[in-house]
C-alpha positions as CSV (number, residue, x, y, z in Angstrom):
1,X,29.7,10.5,4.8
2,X,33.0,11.6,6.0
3,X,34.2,8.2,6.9
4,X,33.5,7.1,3.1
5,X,36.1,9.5,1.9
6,X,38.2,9.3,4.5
7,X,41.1,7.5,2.2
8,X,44.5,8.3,0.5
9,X,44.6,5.3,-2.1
10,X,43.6,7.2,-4.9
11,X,45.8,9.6,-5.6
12,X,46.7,8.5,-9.1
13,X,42.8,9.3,-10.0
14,X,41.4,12.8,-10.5
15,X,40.0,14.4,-7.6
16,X,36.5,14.8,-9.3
17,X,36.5,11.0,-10.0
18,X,37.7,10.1,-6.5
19,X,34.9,11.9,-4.8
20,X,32.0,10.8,-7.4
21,X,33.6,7.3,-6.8
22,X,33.4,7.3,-2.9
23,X,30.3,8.7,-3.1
24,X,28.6,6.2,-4.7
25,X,30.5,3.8,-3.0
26,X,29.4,4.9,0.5
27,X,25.6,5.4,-1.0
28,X,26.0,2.0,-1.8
29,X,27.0,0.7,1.4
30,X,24.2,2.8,3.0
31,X,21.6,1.6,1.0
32,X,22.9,-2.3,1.5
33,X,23.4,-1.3,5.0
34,X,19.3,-0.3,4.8
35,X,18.0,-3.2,2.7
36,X,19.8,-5.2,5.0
37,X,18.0,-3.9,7.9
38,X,14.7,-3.9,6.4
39,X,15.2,-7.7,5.1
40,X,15.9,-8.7,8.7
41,X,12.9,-6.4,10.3
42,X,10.8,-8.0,7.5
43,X,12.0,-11.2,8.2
44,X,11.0,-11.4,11.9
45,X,7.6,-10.0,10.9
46,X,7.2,-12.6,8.3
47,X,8.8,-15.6,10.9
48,X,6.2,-14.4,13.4
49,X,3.2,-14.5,11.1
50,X,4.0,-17.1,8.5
51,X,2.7,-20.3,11.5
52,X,-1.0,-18.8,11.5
53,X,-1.2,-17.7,7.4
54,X,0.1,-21.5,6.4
55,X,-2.6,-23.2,9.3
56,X,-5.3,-20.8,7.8
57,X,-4.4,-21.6,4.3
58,X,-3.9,-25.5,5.1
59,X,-7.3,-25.7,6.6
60,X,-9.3,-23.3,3.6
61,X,-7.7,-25.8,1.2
62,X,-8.5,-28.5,3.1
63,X,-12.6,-28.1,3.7
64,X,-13.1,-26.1,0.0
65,X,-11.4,-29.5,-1.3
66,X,-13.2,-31.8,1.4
67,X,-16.5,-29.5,-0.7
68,X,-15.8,-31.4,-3.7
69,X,-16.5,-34.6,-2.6
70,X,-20.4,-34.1,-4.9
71,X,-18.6,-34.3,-8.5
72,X,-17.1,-37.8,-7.7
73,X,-20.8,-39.1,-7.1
74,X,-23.1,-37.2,-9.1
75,X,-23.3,-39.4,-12.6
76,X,-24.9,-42.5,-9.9
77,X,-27.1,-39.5,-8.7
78,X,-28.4,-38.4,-11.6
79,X,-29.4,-42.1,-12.8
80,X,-30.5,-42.8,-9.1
81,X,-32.6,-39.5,-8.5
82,X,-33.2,-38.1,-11.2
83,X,-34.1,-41.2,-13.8
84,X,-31.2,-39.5,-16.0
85,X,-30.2,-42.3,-18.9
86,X,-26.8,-43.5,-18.2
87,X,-25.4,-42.0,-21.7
88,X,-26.4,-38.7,-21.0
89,X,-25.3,-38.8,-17.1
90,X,-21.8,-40.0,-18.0
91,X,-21.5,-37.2,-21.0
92,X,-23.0,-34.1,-18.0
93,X,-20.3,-35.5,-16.3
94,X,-17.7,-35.7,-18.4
95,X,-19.0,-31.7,-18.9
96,X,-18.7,-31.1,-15.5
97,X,-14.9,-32.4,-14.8
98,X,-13.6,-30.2,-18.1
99,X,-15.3,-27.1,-16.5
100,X,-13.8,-27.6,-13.5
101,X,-10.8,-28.2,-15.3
102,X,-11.3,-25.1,-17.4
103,X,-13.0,-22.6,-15.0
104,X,-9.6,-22.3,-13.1
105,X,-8.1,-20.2,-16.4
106,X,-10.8,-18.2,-16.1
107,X,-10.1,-17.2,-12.6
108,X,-6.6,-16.7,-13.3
109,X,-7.1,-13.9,-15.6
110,X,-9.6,-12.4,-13.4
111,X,-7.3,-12.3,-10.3
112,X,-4.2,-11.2,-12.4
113,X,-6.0,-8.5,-14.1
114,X,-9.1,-6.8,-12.9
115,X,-10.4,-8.0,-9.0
116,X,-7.2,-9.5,-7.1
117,X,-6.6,-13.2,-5.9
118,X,-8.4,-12.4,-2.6
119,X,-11.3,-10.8,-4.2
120,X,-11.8,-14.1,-6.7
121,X,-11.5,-16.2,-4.3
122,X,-14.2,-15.6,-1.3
123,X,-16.2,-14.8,-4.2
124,X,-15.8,-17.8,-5.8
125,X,-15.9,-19.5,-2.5
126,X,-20.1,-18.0,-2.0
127,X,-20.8,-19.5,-5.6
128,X,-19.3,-22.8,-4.5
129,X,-21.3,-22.5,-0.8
130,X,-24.6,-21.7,-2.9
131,X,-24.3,-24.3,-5.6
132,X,-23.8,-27.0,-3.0
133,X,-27.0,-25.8,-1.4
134,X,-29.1,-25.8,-4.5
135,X,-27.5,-29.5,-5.3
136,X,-28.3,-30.1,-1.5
137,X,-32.1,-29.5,-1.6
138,X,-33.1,-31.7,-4.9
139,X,-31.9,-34.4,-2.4
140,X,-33.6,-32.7,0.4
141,X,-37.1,-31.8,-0.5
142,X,-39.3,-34.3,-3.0
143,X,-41.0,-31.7,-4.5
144,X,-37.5,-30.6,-6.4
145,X,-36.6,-34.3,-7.4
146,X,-38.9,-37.1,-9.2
147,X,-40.6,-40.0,-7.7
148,X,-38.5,-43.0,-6.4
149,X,-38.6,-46.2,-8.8
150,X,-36.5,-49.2,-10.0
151,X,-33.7,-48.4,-11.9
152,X,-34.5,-48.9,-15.1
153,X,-38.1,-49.0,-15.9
154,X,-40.2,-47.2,-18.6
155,X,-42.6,-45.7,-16.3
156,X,-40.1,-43.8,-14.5
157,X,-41.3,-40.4,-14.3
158,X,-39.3,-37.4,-16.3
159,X,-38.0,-35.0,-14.3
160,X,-39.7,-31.4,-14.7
161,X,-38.3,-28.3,-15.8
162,X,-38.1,-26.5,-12.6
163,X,-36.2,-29.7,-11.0
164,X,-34.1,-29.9,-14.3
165,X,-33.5,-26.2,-13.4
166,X,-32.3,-26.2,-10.4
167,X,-30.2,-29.3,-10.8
168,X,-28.2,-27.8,-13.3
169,X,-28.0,-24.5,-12.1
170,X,-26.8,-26.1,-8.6
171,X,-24.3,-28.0,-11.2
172,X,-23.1,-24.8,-12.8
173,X,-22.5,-22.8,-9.7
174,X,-20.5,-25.6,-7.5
175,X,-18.2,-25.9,-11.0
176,X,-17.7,-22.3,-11.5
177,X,-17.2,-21.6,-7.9
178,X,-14.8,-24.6,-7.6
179,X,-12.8,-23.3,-10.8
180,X,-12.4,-20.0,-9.4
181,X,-10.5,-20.9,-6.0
182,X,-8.6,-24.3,-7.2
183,X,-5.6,-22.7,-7.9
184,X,-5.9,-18.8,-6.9
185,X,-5.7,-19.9,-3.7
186,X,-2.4,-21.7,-4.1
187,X,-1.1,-18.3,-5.7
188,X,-2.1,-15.9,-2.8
189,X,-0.9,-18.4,-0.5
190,X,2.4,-18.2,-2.2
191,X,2.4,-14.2,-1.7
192,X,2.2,-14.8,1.8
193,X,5.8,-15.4,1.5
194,X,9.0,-13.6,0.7
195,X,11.8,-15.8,0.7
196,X,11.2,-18.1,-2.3
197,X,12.1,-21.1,-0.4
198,X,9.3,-20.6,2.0
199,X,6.8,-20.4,-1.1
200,X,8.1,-23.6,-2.6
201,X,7.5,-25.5,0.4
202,X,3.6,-24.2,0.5
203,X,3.5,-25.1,-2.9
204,X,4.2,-29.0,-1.9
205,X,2.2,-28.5,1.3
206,X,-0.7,-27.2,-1.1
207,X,-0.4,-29.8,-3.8
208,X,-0.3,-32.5,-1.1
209,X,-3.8,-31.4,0.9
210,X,-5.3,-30.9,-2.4
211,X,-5.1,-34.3,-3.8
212,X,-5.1,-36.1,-0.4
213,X,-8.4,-34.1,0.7
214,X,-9.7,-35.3,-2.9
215,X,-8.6,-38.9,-2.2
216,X,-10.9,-38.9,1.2
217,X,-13.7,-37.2,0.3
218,X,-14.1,-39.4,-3.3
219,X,-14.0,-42.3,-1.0
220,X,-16.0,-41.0,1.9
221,X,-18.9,-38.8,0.5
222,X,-19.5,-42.1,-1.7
223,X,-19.7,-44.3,0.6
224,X,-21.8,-42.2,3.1
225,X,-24.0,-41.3,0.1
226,X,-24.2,-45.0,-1.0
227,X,-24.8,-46.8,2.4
228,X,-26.8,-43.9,4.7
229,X,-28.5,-41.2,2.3
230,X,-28.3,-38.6,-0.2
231,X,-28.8,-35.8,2.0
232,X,-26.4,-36.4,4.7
233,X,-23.4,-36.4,1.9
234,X,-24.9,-33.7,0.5
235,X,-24.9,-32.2,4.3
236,X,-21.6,-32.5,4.5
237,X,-20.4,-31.0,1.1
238,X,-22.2,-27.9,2.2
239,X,-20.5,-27.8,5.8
240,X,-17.2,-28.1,4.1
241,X,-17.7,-25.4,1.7
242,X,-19.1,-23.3,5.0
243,X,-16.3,-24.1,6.9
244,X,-13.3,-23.3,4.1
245,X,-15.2,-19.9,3.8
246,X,-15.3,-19.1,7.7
247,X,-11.7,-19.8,7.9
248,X,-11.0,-18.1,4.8
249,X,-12.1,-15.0,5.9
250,X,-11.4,-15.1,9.4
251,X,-7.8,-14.8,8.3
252,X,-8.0,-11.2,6.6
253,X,-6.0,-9.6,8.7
254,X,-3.2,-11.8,8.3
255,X,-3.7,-11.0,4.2
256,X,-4.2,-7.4,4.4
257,X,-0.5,-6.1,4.6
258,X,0.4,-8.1,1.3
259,X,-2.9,-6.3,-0.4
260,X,-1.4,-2.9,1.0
261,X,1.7,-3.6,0.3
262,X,1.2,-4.7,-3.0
263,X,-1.2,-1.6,-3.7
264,X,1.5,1.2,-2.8
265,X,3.8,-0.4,-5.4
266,X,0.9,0.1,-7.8
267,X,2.8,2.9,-9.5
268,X,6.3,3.4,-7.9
269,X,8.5,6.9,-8.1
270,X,11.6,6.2,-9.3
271,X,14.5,8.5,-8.8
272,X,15.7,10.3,-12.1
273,X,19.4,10.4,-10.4
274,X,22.2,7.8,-11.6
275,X,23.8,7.8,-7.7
276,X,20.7,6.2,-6.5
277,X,21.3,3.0,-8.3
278,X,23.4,0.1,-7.8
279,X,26.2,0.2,-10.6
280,X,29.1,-2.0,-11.2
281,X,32.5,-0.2,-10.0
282,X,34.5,-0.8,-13.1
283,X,36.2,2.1,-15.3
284,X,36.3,0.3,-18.3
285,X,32.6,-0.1,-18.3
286,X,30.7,2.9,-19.4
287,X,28.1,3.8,-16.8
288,X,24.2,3.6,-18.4
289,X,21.7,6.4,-17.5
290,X,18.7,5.9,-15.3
291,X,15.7,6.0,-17.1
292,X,12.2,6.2,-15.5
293,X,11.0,3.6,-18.0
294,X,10.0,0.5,-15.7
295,X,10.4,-2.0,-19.1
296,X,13.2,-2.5,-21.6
């Protein structure tokens, strides 16, 4: 402190002046000093941990994308397996895209406001895992699917309630499941970062896996469902759900810090004294009051 008024150049200004001017001058320069400091500690941490969080994240968005390879294919499955007219399996699909569309809002305002972006997404990531399993046994057992026959004869038999059942309540979960993580993810994996750089680039990176994971699985899951079976695409969906959740989750500890972090700035103390805050050094301008208000 005695090396911030060490100085004679003032000797035209009050001595009252002088001294409240150094002072917040040197508190100033202490507190850049600080920040600096902390930015650069920070900044190492961040530099040493960023490589794992963007592989972990690159690889959940991968496989829970890889999972959606079952809405490409499921109008040809519905008139294949389950002797659904054509009209009504292009309108459930047609459903089925604008919820998954549409589910993503939903999960928005859930992370922002009540459970967290981690929270909504392994949770929507169990719904997607368990709606790909109910979608996977109507191709696996016989009992939850009709009898095979030609496409497009009368005597097809109807499916029954309980198969219509847990059809469409495998077709609700995967959608609402895959609307709750499509984008959350891309927004936690964004807080992972502080320099806003660093985010932008995940932002490409995520953009990028997500439509080029979509590309491949449209293209394989059909073909492997066209040419081999039903239940091995279906198979797959499920270990690509499983997978995106394991890896998901096996990267909490990388997470954690951000939740803390973000948790003890919940409700900040802020100092009631003007000398603690940054204000221009200019005598013409009249110097405002810190207020504890944290909105204008």
């Amino acid at each position: 402190m005695s090396n911030c008024l060490d100085s004679s150049s003032t000797a035209l200004l009050p001595f009252k002046v002088t001294v409240q001017y150094k002072l917040r001058t040197c508190t100033f320069q202490q507190r850049k000093l600080g920040a600096a400091t902390d930015t650069h500690r920070e900044a190492q941490i961040s530099n040493a941990k960023r490589g794992g969080r963007t592989a972990l994240l690159s690889r959940t968005v991968t496989c829970l994308t890889l999972g959606e390879g079952w809405v490409a294919n499921l109008m040809v499955y519905m008139i294949q397996e389950f002797h659904i007219t054509s009209i009504n399996s292009a309108l459930i699909s047609n459903i089925v895209n604008g919820f998954v569309n549409l589910f993503p809002v939903l999960g928005a305002i859930i992370a922002d406001s009540f459970l967290g972006s981690f929270q909504v997404i392994w949770i929507s990531s169990f719904i997607s895992l368990l709606g790909t399993i109910l979608l996977d046994s109507t191709a696996t057992f016989d009992s939850l699917r009709p009898q095979r026959c030609d496409i497009g004869l009368s005597l097809c038999k109807a499916p029954s309630k309980v198969q219509f059942a847990v059809l469409y309540s495998g077709i609700a979960l995967a959608c609402l499941g895959l609307g709750g993580l499509r984008f959350t993810l891309a927004t936690m994996g964004a807080n992972q970062f502080e320099i806003p750089q660093h985010q932008g680039i995940f932002f490409n990176w995520f953009f990028i896996l997500t439509y080029a994971s979509t590309v491949i699985s449209s293209a394989a899951f059909v073909y492997i469902e066209d040419n081999l079976s039903w239940r091995l695409g279906s198979g797959l969906n499920i270990a690509a759900n499983l997978a995106g959740v394991v890896i998901f989750l096996s990267g909490k500890h990388f997470y954690f810090p951000v939740i803390v972090a973000s948790v003890k700035k919940w409700k900040p103390v802020l100092s009631s004294r003007s000398e603690d805050y940054y204000q221009e050094q200019n005598a013409v301008t009249s110097l405002m009051t810190a207020t504890l208000e944290q909105k204008f």
